[in-house]
C-alpha positions as CSV (number, residue, x, y, z in Angstrom):
1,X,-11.9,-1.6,37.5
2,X,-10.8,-4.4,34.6
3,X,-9.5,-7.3,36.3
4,X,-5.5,-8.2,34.6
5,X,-7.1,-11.1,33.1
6,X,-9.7,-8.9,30.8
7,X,-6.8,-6.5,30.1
8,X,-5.1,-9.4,28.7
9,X,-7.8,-10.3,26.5
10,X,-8.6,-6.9,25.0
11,X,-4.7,-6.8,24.4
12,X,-5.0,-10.2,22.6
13,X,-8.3,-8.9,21.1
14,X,-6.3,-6.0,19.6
15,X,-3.4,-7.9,18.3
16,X,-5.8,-9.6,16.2
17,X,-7.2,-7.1,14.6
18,X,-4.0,-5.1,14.0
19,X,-2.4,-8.3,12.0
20,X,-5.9,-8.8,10.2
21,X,-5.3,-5.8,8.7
22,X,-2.1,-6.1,7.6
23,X,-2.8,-9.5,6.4
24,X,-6.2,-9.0,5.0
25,X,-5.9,-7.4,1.4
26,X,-8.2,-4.3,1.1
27,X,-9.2,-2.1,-1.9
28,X,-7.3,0.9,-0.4
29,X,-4.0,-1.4,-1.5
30,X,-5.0,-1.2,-5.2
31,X,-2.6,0.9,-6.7
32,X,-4.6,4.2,-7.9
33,X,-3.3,3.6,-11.7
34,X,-5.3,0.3,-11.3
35,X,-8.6,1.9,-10.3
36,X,-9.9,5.6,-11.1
37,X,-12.9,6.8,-9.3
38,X,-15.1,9.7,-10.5
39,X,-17.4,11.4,-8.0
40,X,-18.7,14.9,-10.6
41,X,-20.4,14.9,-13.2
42,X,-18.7,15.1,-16.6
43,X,-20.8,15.9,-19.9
44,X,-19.3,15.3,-23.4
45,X,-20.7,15.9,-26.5
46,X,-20.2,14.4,-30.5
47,X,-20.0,11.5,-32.2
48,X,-18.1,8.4,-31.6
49,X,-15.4,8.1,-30.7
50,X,-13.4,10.5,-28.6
51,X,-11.5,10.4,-25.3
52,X,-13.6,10.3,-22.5
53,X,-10.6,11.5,-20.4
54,X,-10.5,8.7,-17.9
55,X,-7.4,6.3,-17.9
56,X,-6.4,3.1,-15.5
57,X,-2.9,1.4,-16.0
58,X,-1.5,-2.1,-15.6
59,X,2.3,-3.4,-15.4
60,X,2.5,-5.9,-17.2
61,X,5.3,-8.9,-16.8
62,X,7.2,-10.6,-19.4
63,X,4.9,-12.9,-20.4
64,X,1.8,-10.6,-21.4
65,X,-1.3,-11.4,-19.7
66,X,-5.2,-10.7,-20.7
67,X,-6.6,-8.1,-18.3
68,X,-9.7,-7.5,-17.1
69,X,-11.2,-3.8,-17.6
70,X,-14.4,-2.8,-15.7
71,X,-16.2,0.1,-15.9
72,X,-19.8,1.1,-13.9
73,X,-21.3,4.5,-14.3
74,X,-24.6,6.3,-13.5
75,X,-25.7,8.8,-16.6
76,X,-27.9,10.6,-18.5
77,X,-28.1,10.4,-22.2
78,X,-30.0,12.4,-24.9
79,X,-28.8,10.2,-27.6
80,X,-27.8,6.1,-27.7
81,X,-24.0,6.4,-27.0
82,X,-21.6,3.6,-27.1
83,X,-18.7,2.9,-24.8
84,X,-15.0,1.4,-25.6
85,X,-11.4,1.7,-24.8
86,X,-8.3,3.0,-26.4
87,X,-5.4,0.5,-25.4
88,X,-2.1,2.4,-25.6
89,X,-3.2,5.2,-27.4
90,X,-4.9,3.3,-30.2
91,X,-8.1,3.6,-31.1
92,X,-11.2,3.6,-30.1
93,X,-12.1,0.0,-29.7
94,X,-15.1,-2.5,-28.5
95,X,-14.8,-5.3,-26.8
96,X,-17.6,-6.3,-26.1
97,X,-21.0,-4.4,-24.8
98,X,-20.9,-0.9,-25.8
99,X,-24.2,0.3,-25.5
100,X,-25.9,2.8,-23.8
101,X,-29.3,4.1,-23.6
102,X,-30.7,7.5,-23.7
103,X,-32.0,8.7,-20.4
104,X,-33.4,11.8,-19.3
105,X,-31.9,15.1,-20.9
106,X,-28.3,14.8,-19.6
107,X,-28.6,18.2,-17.5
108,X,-27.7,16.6,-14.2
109,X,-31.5,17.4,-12.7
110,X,-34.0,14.2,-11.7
111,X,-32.5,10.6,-11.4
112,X,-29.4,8.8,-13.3
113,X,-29.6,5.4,-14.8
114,X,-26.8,3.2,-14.5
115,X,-24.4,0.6,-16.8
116,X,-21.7,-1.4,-16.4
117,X,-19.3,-2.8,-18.5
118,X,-16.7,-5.4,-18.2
119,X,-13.8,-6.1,-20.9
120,X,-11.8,-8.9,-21.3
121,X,-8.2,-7.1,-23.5
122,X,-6.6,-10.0,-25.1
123,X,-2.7,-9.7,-25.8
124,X,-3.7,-9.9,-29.6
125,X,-5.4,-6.6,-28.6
126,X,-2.8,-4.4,-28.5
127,X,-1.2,-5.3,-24.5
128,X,2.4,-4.9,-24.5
129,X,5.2,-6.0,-21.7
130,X,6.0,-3.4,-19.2
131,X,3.1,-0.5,-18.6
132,X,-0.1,-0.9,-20.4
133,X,-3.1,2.5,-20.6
134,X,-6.7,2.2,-20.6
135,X,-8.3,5.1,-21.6
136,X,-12.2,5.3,-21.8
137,X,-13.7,6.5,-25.2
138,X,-17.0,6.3,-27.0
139,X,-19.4,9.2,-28.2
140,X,-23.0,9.5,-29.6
141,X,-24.3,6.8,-32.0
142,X,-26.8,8.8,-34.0
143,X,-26.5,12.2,-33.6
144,X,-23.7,14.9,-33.0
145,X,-25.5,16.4,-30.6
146,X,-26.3,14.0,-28.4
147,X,-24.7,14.7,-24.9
148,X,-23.9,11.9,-22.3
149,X,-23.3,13.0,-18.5
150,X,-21.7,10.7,-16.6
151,X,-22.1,10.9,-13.0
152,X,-20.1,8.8,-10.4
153,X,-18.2,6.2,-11.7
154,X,-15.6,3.5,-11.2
155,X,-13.1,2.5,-14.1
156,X,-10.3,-0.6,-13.0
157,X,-8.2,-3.0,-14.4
158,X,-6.8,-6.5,-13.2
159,X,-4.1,-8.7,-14.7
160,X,-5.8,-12.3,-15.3
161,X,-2.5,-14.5,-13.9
């Protein structure tokens, strides 16, 4: 049987823990417009640059920002591809590294490799006050044929204030 005095102290234990958590930021309280994760595995197909159909979005306040846009992803690649991002509809735009390697024969069997990508978007680049889209685009460098599959992957964006 607990004496009063350990009850206390699991109580106080407790209390802790609750307000940690609702003091403690976590990644569950990014807003899901801010952060799009992608557990299938999605092929496409053709040459750059087209929509890769993923898309992260950002308010942003009245004195527009730079953001930071991140994208990891493990693939396979029959062709070199290169990677980019559509802000607001525009086009398809680099900002920085964009390439990625052919790996394997993009079928989804044997082992993925992996990239990661991380964007700095200027306000000169197209960011506007108010809501702001990120849209992932890029296609095959060389050939039309070439096929990327990309496997589980994380696309986010973060307002630099």
């Amino acid at each position: 049987m607990k004496t009063p005095s350990s009850i206390k102290l699991c109580l106080l234990f407790l209390s802790v823990v609750c307000l940690g958590t609702l003091v403690i930021p976590t990644a569950s309280a990014v807003s899901s417009k801010e952060l799009l994760r992608v557990q299938q595995n999605q092929a496409f197909q053709g040459f750059c640059c087209f929509s890769w159909l993923e898309s992260v979005r950002v308010t942003e306040p009245s004195t527009v920002a730079p953001v930071i846009v991140t994208w990891s992803t493990d693939y396979q690649a029959t062709d070199t591809f290169i990677a980019g991002l559509s802000v607001n509809g525009g086009t398809c735009t680099l900002f920085g590294p964009a390439w990625v390697q052919p790996f394997r024969q993009a079928d989804g069997s044997g082992s993925f490799d992996s990239r990661y990508f991380q964007w700095v978007i200027l306000p000169s680049d197209g960011l506007v006050k108010g809501k702001n889209t990120f849209t992932l685009c890029g296609g095959a460098f060389f050939s039309p044929t070439g096929v990327i599959l990309l496997g589980a992957n994380t696309l986010s964006v973060r307002t630099m204030q």
